[in-house]
C-alpha positions in Angstrom: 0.0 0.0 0.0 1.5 3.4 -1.0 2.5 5.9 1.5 0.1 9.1 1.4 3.3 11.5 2.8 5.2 10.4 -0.3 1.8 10.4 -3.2 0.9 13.3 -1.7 4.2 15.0 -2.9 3.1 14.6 -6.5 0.1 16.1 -8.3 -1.8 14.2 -11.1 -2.6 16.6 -13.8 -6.6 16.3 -13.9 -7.1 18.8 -16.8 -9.2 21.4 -14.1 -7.1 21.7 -11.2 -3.9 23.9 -11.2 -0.8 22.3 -9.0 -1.2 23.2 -5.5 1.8 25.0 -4.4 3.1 22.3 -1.8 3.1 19.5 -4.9 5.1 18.4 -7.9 3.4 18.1 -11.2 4.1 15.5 -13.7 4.2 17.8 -16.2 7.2 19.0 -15.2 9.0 16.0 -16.0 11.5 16.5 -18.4 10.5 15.1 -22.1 7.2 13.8 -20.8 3.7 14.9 -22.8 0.9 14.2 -20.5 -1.1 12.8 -23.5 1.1 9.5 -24.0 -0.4 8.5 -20.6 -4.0 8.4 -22.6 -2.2 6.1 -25.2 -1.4 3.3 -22.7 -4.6 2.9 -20.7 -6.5 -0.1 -20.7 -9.4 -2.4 -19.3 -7.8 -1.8 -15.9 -6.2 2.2 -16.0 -9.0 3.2 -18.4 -7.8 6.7 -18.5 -4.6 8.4 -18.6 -5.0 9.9 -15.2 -5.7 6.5 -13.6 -2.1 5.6 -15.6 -0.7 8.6 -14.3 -2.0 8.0 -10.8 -1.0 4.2 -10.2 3.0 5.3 -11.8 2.6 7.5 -8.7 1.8 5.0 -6.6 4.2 2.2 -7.7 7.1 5.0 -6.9 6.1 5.9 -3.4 6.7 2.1 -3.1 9.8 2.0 -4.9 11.1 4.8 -2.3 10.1 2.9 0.6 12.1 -0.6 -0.7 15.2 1.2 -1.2 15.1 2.8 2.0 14.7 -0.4 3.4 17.5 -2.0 1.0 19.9 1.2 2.3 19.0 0.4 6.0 19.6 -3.2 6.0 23.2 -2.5 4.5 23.8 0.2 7.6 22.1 -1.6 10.3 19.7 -4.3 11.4 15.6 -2.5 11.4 13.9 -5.0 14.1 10.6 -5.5 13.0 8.5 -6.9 16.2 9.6 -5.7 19.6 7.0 -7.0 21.2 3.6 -9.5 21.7 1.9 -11.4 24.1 -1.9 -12.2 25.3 -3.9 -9.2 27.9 -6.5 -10.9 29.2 -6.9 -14.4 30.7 -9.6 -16.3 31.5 -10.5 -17.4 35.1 -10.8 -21.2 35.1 -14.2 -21.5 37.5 -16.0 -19.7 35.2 -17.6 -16.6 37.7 -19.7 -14.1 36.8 -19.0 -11.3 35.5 -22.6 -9.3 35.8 -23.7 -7.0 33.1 -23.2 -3.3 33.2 -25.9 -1.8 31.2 -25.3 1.2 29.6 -21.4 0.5 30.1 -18.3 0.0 27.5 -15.8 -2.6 28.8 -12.6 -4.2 27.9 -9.0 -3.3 27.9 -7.7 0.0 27.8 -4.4 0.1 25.6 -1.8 2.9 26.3 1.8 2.8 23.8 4.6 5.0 24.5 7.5 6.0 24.9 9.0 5.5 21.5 7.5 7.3 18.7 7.8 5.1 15.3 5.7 1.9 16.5 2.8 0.1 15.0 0.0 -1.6 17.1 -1.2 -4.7 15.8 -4.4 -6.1 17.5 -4.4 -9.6 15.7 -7.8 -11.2 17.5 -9.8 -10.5 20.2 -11.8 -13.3 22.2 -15.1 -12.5 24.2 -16.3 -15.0 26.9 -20.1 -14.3 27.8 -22.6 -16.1 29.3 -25.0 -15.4 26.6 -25.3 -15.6 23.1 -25.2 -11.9 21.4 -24.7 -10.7 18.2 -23.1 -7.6 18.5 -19.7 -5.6 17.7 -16.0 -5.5 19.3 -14.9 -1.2 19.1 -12.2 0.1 19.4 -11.9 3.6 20.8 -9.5 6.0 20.0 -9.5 7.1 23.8 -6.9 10.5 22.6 -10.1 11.6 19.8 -12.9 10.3 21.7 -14.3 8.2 19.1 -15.2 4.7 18.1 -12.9 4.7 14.8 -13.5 0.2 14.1 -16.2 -1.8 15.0 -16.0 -5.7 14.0 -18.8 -8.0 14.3 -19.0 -11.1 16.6 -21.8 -13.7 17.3 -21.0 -15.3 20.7 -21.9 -19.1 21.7 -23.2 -18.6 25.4 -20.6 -20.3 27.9 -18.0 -20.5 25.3 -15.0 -19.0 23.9 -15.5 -16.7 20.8 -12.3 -16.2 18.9 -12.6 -13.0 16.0 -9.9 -12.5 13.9 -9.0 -8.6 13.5 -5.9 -7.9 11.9 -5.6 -4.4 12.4 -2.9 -2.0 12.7 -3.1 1.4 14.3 0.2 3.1 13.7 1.2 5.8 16.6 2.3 8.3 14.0 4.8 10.3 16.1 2.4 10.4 19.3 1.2 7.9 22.1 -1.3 5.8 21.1 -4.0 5.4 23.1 -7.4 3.0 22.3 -9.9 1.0 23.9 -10.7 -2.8 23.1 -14.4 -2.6 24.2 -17.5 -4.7 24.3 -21.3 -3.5 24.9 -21.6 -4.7 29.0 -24.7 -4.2 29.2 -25.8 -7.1 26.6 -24.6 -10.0 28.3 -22.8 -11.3 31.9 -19.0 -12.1 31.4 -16.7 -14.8 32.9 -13.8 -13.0 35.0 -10.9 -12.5 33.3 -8.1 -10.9 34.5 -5.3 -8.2 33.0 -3.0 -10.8 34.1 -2.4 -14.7 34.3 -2.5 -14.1 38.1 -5.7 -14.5 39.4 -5.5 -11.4 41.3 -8.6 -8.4 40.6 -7.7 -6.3 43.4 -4.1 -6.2 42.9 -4.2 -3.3 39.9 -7.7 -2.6 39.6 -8.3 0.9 38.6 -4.6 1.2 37.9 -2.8 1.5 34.8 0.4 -0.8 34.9 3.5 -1.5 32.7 2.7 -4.8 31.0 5.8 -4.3 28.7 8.5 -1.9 27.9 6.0 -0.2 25.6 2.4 -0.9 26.8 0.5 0.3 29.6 -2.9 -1.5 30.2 -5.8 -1.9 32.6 -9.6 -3.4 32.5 -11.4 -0.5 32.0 -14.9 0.9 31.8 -16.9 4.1 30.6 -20.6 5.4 29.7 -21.8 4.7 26.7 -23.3 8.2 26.6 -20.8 9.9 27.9 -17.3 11.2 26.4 -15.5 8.4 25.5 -12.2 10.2 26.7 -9.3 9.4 29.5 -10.8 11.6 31.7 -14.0 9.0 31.7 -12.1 5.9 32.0 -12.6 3.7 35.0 -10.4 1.1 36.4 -12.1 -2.1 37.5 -11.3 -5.8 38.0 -11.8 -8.1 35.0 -12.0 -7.2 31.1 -15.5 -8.3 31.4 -14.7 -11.7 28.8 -12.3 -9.5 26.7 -8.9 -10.7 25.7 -6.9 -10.2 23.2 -3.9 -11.1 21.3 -1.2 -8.3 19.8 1.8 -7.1 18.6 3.9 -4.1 18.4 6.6 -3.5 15.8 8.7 -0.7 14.5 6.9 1.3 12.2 9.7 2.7 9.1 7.1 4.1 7.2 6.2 6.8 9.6 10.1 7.5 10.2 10.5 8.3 6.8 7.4 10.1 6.2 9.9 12.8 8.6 11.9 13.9 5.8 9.1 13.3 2.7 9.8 17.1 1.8 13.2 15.9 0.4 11.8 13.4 -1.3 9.6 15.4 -3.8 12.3 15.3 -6.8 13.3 11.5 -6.2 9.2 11.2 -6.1 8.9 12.9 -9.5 11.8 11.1 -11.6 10.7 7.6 -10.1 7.4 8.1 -11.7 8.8 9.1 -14.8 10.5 5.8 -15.1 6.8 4.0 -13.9 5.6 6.0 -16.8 7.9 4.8 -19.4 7.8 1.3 -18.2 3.8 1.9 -18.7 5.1 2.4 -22.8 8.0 0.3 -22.9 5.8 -2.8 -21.4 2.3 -1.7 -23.0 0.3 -4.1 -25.1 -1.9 -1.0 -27.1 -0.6 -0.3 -30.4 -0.3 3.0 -31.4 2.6 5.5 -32.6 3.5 6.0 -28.6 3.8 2.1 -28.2 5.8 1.3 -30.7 7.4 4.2 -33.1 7.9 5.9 -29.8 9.6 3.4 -27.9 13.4 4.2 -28.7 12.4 7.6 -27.1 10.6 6.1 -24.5 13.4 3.9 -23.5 16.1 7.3 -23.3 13.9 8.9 -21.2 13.9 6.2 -18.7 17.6 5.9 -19.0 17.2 10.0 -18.0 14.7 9.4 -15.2 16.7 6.8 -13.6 20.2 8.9 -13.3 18.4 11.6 -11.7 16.7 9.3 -9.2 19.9 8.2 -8.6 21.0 11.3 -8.4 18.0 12.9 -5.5 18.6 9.9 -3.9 22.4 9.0 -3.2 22.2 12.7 -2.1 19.5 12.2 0.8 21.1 8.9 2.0 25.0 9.9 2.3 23.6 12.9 4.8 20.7 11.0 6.2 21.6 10.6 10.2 20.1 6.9 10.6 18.3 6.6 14.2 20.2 3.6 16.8 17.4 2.8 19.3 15.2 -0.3 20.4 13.8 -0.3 16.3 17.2 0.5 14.6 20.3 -1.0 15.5 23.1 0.4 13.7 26.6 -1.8 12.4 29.6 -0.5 13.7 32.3 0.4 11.4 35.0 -1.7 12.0 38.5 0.0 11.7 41.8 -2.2 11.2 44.7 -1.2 13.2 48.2 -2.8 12.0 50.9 -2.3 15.2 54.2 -2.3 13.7 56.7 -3.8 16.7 
């Protein structure tokens, strides 16, 4: 999936619209008439703007691989830092009563680093009922619901739903809710914890990793579904859940997009000749064209070359708990 910071550097000629000041056009690109775009659409691009628009894309992705390339040859990126289960279940199976009118679940704080990825991989519920209802997640930090994923429960069993979601911190502390309607069903207890204990941090948030902070929490279903509304109790009320956290490059790089705008523009000039070079339509662009096609991708290539050995030979490379940089090994010859 393309990065928006890096597409966003580049503006699609539309025919209407006149290039905002903060982008790039393609029609800057040296050599390149925007019509030869029309020439290579087909049943899938079936315009020259949906041409021009997927060379875009292909290039924010072809930024983001060789920064990645670049990296592993200076260092080692570390990809999950951690995972684990919140949320066990007791094994006598006590109630959990109902809290009508109530949101509950796990509350889910991440800091202290800023380039990280939450990945909330499934969630299982464990009520005493059958219900047909949704899992949401709350963005605690905007007070809103922003994913809601169906579940049908089997009363007195375990209901596994597999999520898959990733909610990237994007520079700040990322802060959600892993809630359940309480109201619709009683729960089996099931603690923050694998140690049987309700008391021992109820109503307080804990360090359950180096990253994550997390508690069973509740909060009105009326009310503002903010930290300021978020009560501590003992048990998840049959929430638990199953994540992972891991380094998040995209939103590292996304830093210095800015200086990325000319690599940007020249690495979809070469998407757009391959679009020619490669194209199955016959027509004077195609094929009488293709010689012209091919020096202009030779042209497009040097200067992304060119933007980019420039960025990367200044480009201070981070050495935390993501990045681990290699040390440069120096060889000393003593002469006796």
């Amino acid at each position: 999936m393309p990065i928006t910071c890096l597409t966003d550097l580049i503006f699609v000629p539309d025919g209407c619209t006149s290039t905002p000041s903060n982008k790039v056009s393609l029609a800057t690109l040296p050599g390149f008439d925007l019509y030869q775009a029309d020439y290579v659409s087909d049943a899938q691009q079936s315009s020259g703007y949906d041409v021009m628009t997927a060379a875009v894309e292909r290039a924010g992705d072809k930024i983001v691989s060789d920064f990645r390339s670049f990296m592993d040859i200076k260092g080692r990126f570390n990809s999950v830092v951690d995972k684990g289960t919140i949320g066990f279940f007791d094994e006598n199976k006590s109630n959990d009563a109902a809290k009508v009118g109530k949101y509950a679940g796990v509350e889910i704080l991440v800091s202290d680093y800023p380039y990280l990825k939450f990945n909330l991989n499934s969630v299982s519920i464990f009520f005493a009922g059958a219900v047909t209802d949704n899992i949401y997640i709350i963005d605690i930090i905007q007070g809103t619901i922003i994913d809601t994923i169906p579940f049908t429960s089997v009363a007195g069993q375990i209901t596994d739903v597999l999520i898959n979601k990733s909610y990237p911190t994007n520079g700040q502390d990322l802060h959600l809710m892993i809630a359940v309607d309480a109201g619709l069903s009683a729960a089996f207890d099931t603690w923050i914890n694998p140690t049987a204990c309700a008391s021992c941090t109820k109503g307080r948030r804990s360090r359950f990793s180096d990253l994550l902070f997390t508690r069973a929490v509740e909060t009105s279903k009326t009310g503002s579904l903010t930290d300021t509304n978020l009560v501590g109790i003992g048990y998840t009320h049959g929430v638990s859940l199953n994540y992972s956290i891991e380094c998040d490059d995209s939103t590292w790089l996304c830093q210095f997009s800015n200086r990325l705008r000319r690599a940007m523009l020249y690495a979809s000039g070469v998407e757009l000749m391959d679009e020619i070079l490669f194209s199955d339509r016959l027509n004077n662009v195609t094929t009488i064209n293709k010689e012209d096609a091919n020096e202009k991708r030779s042209l497009y290539v040097q200067y992304y070359n060119t933007e980019m050995q420039t960025l990367l030979a200044n480009l201070r490379l981070p050495n935390d708990r993501c990045y681990t940089c290699t040390p440069m090994v120096v060889n000393r010859v003593n002469i006796p």
